[in-house]
C-alpha positions as CSV (number, residue, x, y, z in Angstrom):
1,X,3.2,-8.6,25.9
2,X,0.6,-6.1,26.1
3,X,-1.2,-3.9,23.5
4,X,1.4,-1.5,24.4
5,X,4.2,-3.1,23.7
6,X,2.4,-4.8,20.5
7,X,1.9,-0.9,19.5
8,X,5.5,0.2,20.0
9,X,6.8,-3.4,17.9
10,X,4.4,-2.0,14.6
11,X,5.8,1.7,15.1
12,X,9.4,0.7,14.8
13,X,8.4,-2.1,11.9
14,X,7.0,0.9,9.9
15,X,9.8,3.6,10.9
16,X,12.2,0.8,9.5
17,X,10.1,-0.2,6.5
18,X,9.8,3.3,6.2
19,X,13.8,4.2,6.1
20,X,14.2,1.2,3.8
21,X,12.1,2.4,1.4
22,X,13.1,5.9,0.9
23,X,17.0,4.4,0.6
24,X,16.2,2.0,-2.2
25,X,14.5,5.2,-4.0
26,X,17.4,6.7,-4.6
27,X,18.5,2.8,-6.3
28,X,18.5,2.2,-10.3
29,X,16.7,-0.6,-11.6
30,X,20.1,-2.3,-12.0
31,X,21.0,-1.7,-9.0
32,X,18.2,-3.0,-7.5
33,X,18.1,-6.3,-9.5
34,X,21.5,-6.9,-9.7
35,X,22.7,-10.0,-7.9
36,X,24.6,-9.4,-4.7
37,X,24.9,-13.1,-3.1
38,X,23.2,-13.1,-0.4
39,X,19.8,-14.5,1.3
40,X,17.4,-13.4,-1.3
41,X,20.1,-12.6,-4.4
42,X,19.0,-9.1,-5.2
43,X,17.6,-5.7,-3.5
44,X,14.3,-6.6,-5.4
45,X,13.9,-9.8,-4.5
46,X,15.1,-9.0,-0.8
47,X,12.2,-6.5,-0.6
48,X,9.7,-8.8,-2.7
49,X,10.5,-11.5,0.2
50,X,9.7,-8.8,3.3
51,X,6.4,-7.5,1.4
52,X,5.2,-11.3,1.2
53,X,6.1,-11.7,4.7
54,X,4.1,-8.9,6.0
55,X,1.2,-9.9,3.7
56,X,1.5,-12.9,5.1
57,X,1.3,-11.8,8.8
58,X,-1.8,-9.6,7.7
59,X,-4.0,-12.4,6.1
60,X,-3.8,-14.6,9.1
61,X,-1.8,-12.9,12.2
62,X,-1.1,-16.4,14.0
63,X,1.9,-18.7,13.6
64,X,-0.5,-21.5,12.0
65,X,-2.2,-19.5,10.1
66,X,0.6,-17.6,8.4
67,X,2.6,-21.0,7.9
68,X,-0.4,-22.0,5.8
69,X,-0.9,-18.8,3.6
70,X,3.6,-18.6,3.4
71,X,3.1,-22.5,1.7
72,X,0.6,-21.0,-0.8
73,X,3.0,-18.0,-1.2
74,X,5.2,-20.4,-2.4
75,X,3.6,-21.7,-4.4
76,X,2.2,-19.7,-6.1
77,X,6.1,-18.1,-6.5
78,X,7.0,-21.2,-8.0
79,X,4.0,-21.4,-10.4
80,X,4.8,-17.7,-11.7
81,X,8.2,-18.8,-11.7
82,X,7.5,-22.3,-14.1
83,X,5.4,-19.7,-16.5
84,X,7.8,-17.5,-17.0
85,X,10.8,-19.9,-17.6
């Protein structure tokens, strides 16, 4: 892979991010939190999932390093989670 390549991977990320976003605009807040079953339950938490993945990928762009800062992701999911509960 060259820089290239790496270049034309982030363009389409963003077009798509991009598409995604302007769709769920045009979403309620019911609709976006309602549960539909899959993966990640709801719209919201579906796109709450890709934003933490990207930030992820940003803090620390290698496979080590974003496996570390995902396990603090978590757990700091699961400690927002515990407070609110």
């Amino acid at each position: 892979m060259n820089l290239q390549d790496l270049q034309t991977l982030l363009d389409y990320n963003y077009w798509a991010r991009d598409r995604m976003f302007d769709a769920c605009e045009a979403l309620t807040p019911e609709q976006t939190t309602r549960d539909l079953g899959g993966s990640f339950g709801s719209i919201h938490d579906t796109l709450t999932h890709l934003y933490s993945a990207e930030l992820v990928w940003y803090d620390e762009p290698t496979p080590q390093g974003a496996q570390q800062n995902m396990k603090k992701l978590v757990q700091e999911e699961i400690n927002i989670a515990r407070a609110l509960s």
